[in-house]
C-alpha positions as CSV (number, residue, x, y, z in Angstrom):
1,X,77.5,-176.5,-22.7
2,X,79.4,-173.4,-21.3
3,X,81.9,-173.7,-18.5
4,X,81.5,-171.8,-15.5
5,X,84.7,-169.9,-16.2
6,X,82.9,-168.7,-19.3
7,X,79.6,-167.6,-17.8
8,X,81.7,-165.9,-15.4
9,X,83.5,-164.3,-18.5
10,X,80.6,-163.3,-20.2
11,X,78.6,-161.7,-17.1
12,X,81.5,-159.8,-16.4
13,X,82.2,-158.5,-20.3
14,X,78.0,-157.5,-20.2
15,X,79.1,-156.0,-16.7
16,X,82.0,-153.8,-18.4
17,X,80.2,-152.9,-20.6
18,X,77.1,-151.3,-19.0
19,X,79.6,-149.2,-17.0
20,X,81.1,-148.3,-20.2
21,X,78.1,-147.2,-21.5
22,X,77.2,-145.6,-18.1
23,X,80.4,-143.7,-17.9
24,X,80.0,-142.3,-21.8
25,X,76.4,-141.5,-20.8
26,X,77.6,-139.6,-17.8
27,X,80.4,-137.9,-19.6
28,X,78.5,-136.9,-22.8
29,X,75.7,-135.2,-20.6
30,X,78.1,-132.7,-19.3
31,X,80.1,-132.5,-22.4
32,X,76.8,-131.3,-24.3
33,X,75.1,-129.0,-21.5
34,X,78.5,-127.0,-21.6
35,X,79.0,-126.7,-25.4
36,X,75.3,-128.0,-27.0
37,X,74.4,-130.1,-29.0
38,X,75.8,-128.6,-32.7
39,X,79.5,-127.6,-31.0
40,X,80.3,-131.2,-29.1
41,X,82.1,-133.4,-30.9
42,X,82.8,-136.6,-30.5
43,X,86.8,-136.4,-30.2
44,X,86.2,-134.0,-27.0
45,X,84.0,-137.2,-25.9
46,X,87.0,-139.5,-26.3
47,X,89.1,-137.3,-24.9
48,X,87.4,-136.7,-21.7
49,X,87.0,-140.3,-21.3
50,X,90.5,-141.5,-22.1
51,X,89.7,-144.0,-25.2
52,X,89.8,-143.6,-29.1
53,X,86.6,-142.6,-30.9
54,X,85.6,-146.4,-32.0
55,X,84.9,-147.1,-28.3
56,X,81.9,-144.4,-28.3
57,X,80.9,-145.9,-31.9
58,X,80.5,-149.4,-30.9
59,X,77.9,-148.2,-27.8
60,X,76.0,-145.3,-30.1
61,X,76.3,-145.6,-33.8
62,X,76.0,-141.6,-33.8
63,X,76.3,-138.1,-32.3
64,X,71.9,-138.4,-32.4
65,X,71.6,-141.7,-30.9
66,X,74.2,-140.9,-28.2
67,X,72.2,-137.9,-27.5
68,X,68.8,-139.2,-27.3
69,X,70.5,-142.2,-25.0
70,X,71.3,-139.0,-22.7
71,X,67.9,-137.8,-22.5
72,X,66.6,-140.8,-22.3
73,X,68.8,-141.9,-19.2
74,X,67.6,-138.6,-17.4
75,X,64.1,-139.8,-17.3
76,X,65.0,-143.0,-16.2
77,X,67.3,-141.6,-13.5
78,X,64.1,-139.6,-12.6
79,X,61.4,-142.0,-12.3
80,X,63.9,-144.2,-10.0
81,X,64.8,-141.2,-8.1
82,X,60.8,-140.4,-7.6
83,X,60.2,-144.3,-7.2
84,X,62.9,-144.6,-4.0
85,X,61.5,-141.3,-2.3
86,X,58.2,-142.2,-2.6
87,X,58.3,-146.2,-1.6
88,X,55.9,-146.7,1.8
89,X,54.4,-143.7,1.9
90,X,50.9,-145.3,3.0
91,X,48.9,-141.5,2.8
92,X,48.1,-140.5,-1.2
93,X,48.6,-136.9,-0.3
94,X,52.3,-137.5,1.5
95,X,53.3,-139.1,-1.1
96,X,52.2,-136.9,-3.8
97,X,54.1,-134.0,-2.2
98,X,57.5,-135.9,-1.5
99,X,56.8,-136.8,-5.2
100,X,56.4,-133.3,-6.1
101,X,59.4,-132.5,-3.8
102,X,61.7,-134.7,-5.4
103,X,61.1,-133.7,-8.6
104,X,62.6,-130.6,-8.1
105,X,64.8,-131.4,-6.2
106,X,66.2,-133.9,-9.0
107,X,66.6,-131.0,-11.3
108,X,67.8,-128.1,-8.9
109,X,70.6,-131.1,-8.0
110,X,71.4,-131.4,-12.5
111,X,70.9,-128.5,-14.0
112,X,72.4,-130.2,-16.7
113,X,69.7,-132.7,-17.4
114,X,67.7,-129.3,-17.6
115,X,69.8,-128.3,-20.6
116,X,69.6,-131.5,-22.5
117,X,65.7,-131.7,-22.3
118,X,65.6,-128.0,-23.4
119,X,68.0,-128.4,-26.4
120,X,66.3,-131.9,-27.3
121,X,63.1,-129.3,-27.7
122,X,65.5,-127.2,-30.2
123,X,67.4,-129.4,-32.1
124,X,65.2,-132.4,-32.8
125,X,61.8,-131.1,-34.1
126,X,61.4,-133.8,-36.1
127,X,60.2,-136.2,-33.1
128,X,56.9,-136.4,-32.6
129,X,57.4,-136.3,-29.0
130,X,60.3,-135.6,-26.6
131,X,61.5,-137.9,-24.6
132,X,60.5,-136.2,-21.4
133,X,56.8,-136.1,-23.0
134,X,57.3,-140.1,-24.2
135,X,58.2,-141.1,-20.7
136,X,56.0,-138.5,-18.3
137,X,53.1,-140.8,-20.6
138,X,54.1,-144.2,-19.0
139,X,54.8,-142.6,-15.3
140,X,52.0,-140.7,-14.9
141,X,50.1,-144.0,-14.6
142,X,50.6,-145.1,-11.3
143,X,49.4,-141.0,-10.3
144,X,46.4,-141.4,-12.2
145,X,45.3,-144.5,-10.1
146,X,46.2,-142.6,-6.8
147,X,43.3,-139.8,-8.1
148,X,41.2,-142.5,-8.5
149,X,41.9,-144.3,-5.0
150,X,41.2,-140.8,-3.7
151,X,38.2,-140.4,-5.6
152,X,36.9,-143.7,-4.1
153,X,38.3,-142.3,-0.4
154,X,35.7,-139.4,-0.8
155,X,39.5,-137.3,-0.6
156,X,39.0,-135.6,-4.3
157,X,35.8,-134.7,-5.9
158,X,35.0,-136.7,-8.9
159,X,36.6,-135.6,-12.3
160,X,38.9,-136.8,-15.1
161,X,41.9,-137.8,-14.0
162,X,43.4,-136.6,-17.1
163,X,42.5,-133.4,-15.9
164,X,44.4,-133.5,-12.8
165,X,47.6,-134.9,-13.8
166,X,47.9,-132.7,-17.1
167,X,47.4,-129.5,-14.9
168,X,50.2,-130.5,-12.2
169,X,52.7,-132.3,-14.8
170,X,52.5,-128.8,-16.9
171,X,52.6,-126.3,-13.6
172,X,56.2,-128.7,-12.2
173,X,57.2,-128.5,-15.8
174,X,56.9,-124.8,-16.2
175,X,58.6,-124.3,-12.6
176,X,61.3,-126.9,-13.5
177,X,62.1,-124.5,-16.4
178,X,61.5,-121.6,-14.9
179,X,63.9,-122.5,-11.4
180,X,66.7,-124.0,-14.2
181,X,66.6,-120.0,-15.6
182,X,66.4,-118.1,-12.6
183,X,67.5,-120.3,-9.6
184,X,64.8,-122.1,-7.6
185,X,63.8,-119.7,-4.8
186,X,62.9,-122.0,-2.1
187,X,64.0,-125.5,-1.2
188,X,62.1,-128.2,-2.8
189,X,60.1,-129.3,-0.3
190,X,58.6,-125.8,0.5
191,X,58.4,-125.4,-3.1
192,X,56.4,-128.8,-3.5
193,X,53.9,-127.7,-0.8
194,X,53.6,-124.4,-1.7
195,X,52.9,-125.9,-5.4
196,X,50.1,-128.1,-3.8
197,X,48.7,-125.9,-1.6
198,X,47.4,-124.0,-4.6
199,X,46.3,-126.1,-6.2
200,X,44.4,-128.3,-4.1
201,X,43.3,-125.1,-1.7
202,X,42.7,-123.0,-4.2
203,X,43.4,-119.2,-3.4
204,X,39.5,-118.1,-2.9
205,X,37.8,-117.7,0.3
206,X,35.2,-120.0,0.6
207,X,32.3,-117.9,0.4
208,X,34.2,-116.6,-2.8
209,X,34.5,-119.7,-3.9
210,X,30.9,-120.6,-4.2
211,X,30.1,-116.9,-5.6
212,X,32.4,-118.2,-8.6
213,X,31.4,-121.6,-8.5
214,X,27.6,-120.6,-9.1
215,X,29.4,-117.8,-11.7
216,X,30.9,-120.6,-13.5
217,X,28.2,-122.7,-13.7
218,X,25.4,-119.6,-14.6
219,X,28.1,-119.2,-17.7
220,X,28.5,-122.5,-18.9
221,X,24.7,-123.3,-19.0
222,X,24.1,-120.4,-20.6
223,X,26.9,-121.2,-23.3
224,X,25.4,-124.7,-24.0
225,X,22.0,-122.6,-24.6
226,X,23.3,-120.2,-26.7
227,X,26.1,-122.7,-28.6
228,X,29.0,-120.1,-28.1
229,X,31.6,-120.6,-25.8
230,X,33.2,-117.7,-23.3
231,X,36.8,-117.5,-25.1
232,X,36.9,-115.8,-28.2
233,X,34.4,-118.2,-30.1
234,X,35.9,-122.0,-28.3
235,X,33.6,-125.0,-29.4
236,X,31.5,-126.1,-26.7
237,X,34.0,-129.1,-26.1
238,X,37.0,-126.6,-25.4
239,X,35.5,-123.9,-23.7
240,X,34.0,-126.4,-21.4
241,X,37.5,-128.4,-20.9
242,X,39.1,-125.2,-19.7
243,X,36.5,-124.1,-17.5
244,X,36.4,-127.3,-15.7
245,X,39.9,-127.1,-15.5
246,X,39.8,-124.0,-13.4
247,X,36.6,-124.8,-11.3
248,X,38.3,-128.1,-10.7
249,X,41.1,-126.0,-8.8
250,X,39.7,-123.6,-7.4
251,X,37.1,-125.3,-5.7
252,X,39.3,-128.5,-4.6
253,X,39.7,-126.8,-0.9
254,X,40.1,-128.4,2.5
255,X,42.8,-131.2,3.4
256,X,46.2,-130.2,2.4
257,X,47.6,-130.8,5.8
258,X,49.3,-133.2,4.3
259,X,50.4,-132.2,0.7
260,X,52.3,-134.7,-1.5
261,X,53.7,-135.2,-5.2
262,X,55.1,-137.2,-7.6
């Protein structure tokens, strides 16, 4: 049976050595945003952190598996960032733009998370899926079942979920990117709301809005009658994903008073 002196021992060796990890974590994602992935080596590593090379080999048995362990602690420093912003929020719509908000914010705040996700997209072609893709999977989740509270709220019109969260994950993606490149031109919260407005306003008029609604749906009925689809030759299946796609926001108007994200 162990002592208390060793329990103590061994909860504070698994203690030392999460912040060692932690701190080599830290220390690598700088170390590769400024030099990438091919030009850091691992004796710059162990220089930077004070210890000999066989330190970062017992935590990551390589230059890949420390890298990936980067990435992979951005997302998870991201979904707890999002999580703590978010927590009692009561209204779906506040908390999807403090969501939203904090997104961006994340990244404006790390640029060099930005880096590694980008050169994780250039280096590692041979994953099946990026790690921001792997983990955006499991936290979209909990957004998906706010659509369908709101759905059930009469606050959304009915239609795939799916639908909604792959159009907003790709727009904050894209502007993510796009803020990391050219600086982010607003602060996040005006951003986030501007970002929501859009999309759940729309940017027609209403009465232009039903002109295109009725447009949309003249086209589509006559595509399924005639078995071609409106975009160079789609399938029935495609062409009619992307049109819902865009009917679905641009007639989602009315009640963005309150805008939220996440």
């Amino acid at each position: 049976m162990e002592s208390s002196g060793e329990k103590r021992g061994r909860c504070c060796s698994e203690e030392a050595n999460l912040a060692r990890r932690e701190e080599i974590l830290e220390t690598a994602t700088a170390l590769f945003a400024e030099q990438g992935f091919s030009d850091a080596v691992t004796q710059a590593l162990a220089e930077r952190l004070g210890v000999g090379k066989g330190t970062i080999y017992r935590h990551f048995p390589s230059k890949r598996a420390l890298f990936l362990a980067a990435t992979d602690r951005v997302m998870r420093k991201l979904q707890e960032n999002v999580t703590r912003n978010v927590e009692g929020i009561a209204d779906g719509l506040d908390r999807l733009e403090r969501g939203v908000a904090t997104f961006l914010q994340f990244f404006a705040d790390h640029p060099s998370f930005v880096e590694l996700l980008i050169q994780e997209r250039a280096h590692f072609k041979d994953r099946k899926r990026p790690t921001y893709f792997e983990h955006r999977e499991v936290n979209i989740q909990r957004w998906k079942q706010l659509y369908r509270d709101m759905m059930a709220a009469g606050r959304m019109r009915e239609m795939p979920v799916e639908r909604i969260t792959n159009v907003i994950s790709n727009v904050l993606y894209g502007i993510m990117v796009t803020n990391f490149f050219n600086g982010q031109p607003a602060p996040a919260e005006v951003q986030a709301r501007e970002i929501l407005e859009v999309i759940f306003a729309g940017v027609l008029s209403d009465e232009e809005r039903e002109r295109y609604l009725a447009r949309r749906t003249t086209a589509l009925q006559d595509d399924h009658t005639t078995g071609s689809g409106p975009f160079g030759g789609a399938s029935d299946h495609e062409a009619n994903g992307v049109d819902a796609t865009v009917v679905g926001i641009a007639s989602s108007g009315g009640g963005v008073d309150g805008l939220s994200a996440g």
